[in-house]
Every structure is written in structure tokens, then in C-alpha cells.
N, C-alpha and C positions, 0 to 999 in steps of 0.2 A: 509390552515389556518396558519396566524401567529402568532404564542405563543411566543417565545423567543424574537419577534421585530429585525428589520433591523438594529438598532442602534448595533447588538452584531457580525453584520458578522466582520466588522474592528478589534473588539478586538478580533473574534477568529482565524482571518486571522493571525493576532498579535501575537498569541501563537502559533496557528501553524506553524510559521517560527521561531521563539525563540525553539520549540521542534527539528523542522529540523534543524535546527545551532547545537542545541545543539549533536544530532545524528551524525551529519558529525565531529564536534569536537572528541564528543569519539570513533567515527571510527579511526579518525587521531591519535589519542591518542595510540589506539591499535598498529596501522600501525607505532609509533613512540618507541613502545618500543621492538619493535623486528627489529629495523634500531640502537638500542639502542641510539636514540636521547631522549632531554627532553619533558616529558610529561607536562609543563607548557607553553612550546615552540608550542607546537600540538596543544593546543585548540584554539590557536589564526592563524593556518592553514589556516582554512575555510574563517577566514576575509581575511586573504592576498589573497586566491586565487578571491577573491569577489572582490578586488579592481585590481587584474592583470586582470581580465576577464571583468574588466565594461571599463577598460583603454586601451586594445585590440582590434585592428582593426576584425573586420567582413570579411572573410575568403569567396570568393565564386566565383567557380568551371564556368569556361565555359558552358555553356549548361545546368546550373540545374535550376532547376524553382524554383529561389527564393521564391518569392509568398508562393507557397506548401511548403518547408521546414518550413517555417516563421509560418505559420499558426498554422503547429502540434509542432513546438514549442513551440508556446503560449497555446496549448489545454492542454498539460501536465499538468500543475500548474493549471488553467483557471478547467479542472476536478475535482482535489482535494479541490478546494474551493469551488466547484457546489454540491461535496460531505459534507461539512460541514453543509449544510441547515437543515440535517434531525439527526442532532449529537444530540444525547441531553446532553446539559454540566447541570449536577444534572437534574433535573427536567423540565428543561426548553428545548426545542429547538426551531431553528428560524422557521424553517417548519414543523411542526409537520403533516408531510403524513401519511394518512392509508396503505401507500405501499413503506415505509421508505427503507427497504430491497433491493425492487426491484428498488428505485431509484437508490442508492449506486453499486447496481449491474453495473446497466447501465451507470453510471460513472466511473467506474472502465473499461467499455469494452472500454471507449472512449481513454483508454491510448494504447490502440491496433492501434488506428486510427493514433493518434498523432506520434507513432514511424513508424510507416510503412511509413508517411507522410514524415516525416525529414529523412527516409532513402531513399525512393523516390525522394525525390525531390532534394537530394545531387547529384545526375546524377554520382555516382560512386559504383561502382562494391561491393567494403567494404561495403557501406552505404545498399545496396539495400540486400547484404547476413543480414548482423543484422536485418534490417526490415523482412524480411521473416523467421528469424530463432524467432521472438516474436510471429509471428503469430503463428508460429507452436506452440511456447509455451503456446502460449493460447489456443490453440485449447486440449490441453493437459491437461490445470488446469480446463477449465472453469467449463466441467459438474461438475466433482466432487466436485467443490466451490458450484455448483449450488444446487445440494443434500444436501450440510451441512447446506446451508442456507433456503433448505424445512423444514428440520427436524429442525432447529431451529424454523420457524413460525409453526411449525405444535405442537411444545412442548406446544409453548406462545401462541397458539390460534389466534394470530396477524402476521402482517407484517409491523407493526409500531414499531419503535424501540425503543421508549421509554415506551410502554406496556410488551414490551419482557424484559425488564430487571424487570420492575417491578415484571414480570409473574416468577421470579426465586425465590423471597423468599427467604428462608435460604442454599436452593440446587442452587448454580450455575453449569449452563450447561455445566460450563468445568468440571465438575465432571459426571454429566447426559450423557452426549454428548462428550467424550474425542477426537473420531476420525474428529467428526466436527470442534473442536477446533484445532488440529494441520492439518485438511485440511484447514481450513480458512488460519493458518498460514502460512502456505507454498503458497497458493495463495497471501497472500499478498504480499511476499519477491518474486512470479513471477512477477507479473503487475507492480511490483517496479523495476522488472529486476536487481534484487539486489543479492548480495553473491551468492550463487550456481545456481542463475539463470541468470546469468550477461550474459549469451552469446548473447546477444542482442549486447550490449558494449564492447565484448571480444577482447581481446589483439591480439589474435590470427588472427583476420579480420580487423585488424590495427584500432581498437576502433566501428568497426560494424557502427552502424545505427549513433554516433553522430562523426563517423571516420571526413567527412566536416564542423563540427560546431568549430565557434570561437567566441570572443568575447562575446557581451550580447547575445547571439544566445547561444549558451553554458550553460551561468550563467542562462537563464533561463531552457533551458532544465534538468541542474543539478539539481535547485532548486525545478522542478516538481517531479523530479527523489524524492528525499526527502519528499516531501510534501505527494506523495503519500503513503510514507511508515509510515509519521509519521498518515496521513489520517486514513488509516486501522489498524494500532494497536491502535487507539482511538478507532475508531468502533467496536473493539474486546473487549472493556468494555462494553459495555451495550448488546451486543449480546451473553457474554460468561462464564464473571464475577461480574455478578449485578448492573451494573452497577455504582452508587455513592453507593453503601452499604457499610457497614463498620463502627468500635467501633471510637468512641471519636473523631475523626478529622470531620467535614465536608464534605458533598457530591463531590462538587468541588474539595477539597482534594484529595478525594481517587481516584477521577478519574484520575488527573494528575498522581499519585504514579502509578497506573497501568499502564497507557500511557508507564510511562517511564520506567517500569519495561520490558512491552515487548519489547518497542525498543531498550533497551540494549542485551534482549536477540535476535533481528534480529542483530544486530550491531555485537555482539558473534558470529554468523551463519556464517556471511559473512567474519571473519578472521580464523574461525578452519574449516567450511566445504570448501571439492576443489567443481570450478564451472563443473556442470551435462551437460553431452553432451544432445543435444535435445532429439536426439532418444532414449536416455535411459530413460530419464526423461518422454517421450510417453510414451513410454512402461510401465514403473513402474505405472504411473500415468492411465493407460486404465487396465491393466491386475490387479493391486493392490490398487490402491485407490478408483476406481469407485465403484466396489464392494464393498471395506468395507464402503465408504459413502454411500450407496446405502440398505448396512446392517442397519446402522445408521437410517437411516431416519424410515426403517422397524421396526426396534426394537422399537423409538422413539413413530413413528404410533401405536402400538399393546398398549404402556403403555398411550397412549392417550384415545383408546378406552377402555380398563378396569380399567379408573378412578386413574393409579397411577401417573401422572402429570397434 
């Protein structure tokens, strides 16, 4: 069903690359005051690197399948706006699904597709270790993402996401639900392959999965890289903090303030945490997190059936 109308995907595609700018800005920001360069200097970064990457010749390898690399380029970004359908900005969304949740999910696993793809199909050694070092890292987030977001529909009685926020009342479930809220979080800054989970892009494997991209090949993968981050800390408002709730300002309002509240605090993550070697990050994530999402969702369950949520 459409409630929000087709007319609002363009303006929220709109913000959502104004938020992404904005995020790569205050990263560089970061990044420029520990080079002790100026920080007026840094937010205008992200443009320059935007016009050297669109002015950039396209970079491609003997024997790699164009085509495939090309494809999960474009799926990156092409995901994170496929995710916007079931956003709800205040009260409205464009797609208003009964299985809002489970859509988002399934767009978020298509960033698994997209990077294995562009490391595959760079037909280099670099390329193809960062695509396989994402998978593993997904296969490391995903249950426990998956638990937090039962025990969220299981709280709200729904799997539409504009019911679940309303389902919060005066209790937001980042208070109810604290270990679902920072596993949410930590999957987001994975599937973004961002700060402590960067080893997809890591230095160390001479830039990993997007080691062969140049030019607009780059600038878009960069851009989806962003978009999915700025994606999920939108959807961490109505799944965690009431979504548009809040005194005196407007619904729309309070929603952007959150937005930007968490992506400073990813943007934070990714200049003071060091990046997680995989196996650690398994481990931690099968032996430690599964369980206590899996706590979550139980405890979650029991206050469902004796009537306290």
C-alpha cells in the first residue's frame, strides 16, 4: 500500500545524500584535526573528492568481468534507497508493509551480494580476500541482528515499522531493549563495512573488495558505502527511539536530530575504535552476542506474555 506517495522517494533520496555528505564531511572533519589541518577546510573534502572521482578515468584489470563488478556497484546505493520505501519520516511512509522489518532486513543482506560481486569481478587477489572477509562478517552479525529485530516485533506486536514506533509510547525500546539497540548498532556500522568493521576495505589487502575501483565506479560504491550507514541509523529511529516523539519541535524534527545524533556517534566509532580482525569479531559475535540477543528476545517474550509491554 502506498501511504507516503511516490512523489516523496526523490526528496527522501534528497536527504538521504545531504545526511551522507554530511557524515563523510564530519568524518573528514575528524580525520583533519588529528593531521592538525583546518576543519573548514575538511567539510568541503567530500566535494573535491566527488569531482576528482567523477573526472577520473575508470581503472579495469585484464580479465575481470566488468559487467559483475558494475552491477554490485550499483546494487550498494540502488539497496539503501530500496530501503527507504518502508521508512516512515513522521507518520507517513511511501510503502507502508506489514513486514516492513523483514523487508529492510533483506536489503541490508543485498549489501553482502553487492560487495562480493565488485570483489569478484575485480579478477584480483586483494579484491576477492575483502569480498570473502564481508561474508564472513556477515555471517557473524547477521543472527544476532536477526534476534534483535524479533524481539523488537515481538515487543510492538508488528513487523511494520511505523506501528512499532508508535507501539513505544513513553518507554522507548532503547531503554526496554538496550542489548537489541547496540546489536542493531553494530550491524549497522557492519553491512556499512565501516570503522571497526572496515576489513572488507582494509589497508592491509591494499583497499580489499574496492582495491580495482576508480573513477564513477568508486564514487558510487563510496556513496552506497554512506548511504547505507546513513540508511540504518534512520531506521534505528522508529525501531528504538519512538520514532518522531518528542516535546515542542515537530515529528520530522526529531527524527532528523536522532538521525544525526547516531551518525555522529558511528562517525565517533570509526575514528577512536581500532578495526576488529574477523575472527575475533566471529567469535565475540557467536560465543557473546548471540546469546545475549537471544536473552533479549526471551526476556522480551515472557514480558509480552504477562501483560508488561
Amino acid at each position: 500500500m502506498v501511504d507516503g506517495g511516490l512523489w516523496a522517494i526523490p526528496l527522501l533520496v534528497v536527504l538521504l545524500g545531504v545526511l551522507g555528505y554530511g557524515t563523510a564531511a564530519y568524518s573528514s572533519a575528524l580525520r583533519s584535526r588529528g593531521a592538525g589541518t583546518s576543519w573548514v577546510g575538511a567539510f568541503g573534502t567530500p566535494g573535491r573528492e566527488v569531482a576528482r572521482l567523477l573526472l577520473g578515468q575508470r581503472n579495469i584489470v585484464p580479465g575481470s568481468d566488468v559487467l559483475l563488478a558494475r552491477i554490485g556497484t550499483a546494487l550498494l546505493p540502488l539497496a539503501a534507497i530500496m530501503a527507504l520505501l518502508v521508512l516512515p519520516f513522521g507518520t507517513r511512509a511511501i510503502t507502508d508493509m506489514s513486514v516492513g522489518v523483514v523487508w529492510f532486513n533483506a536489503m541490508e543482506v543485498f549489501s553482502w551480494v553487492a560487495v562480493w560481486m565488485v570483489g569478484w569481478g575485480s579478477n584480483s587477489a586483494w579484491g576477492l580476500i575483502g569480498a570473502n572477509r564481508f561474508l564472513a562478517q556477515g555471517l557473524a552479525y547477521e543472527l544476532p541482528q536477526m534476534f534483535s529485530l524479533i524481539a523488537v516485533g515481538v515487543g510492538a506486536g508488528s513487523l511494520n515499522v511505523s506501528e512499532i514506533a508508535a507501539a513505544q509510547g513513553t518507554l522507548w525500546y532503547v531503554v526496554s531493549m538496550p542489548v537489541a539497540f547496540l546489536m542493531f548498532l553494530i550491524s549497522a556500522m557492519a553491512f556499512a563495512f565501516w570503522g571497526p568493521f572496515s576489513q572488507a576495505v582494509a589497508s592491509d589487502a591494499a583497499g580489499g573488495a574496492a582495491t580495482q575501483l576508480s573513477g564513477v565506479d568508486r564514487l558510487v560504491f563510496l556513496v552506497g558505502r554512506y548511504l547505507m550507514l546513513t540508511v540504518a541509523s534512520a531506521m534505528a529511529v522508529p525501531l528504538f527511539l519512538g520514532g518522531d516523539a518528542g516535546p515542542l519541535l515537530p515529528g520530522w524534527a526529531w527524527i532528523l536530530i536522532k538521525t544525526v545524533l547516531l551518525l555522529a556517534v558511528m562517525v565517533w566509532a570509526r575514528h577512536r575504535l581500532p578495526t576488529i580482525r574477523i575472527e575475533r569479531f566471529t567469535e565475540l559475535s557467536w560465543v557473546i552476542l548471540m546469546p545475549l540477543t537471544l536473552l533479549q528476545a526471551l526476556v522480551v517474550s515472557i514480558f509480552v506474555l504477562i501483560g508488561w509491554m
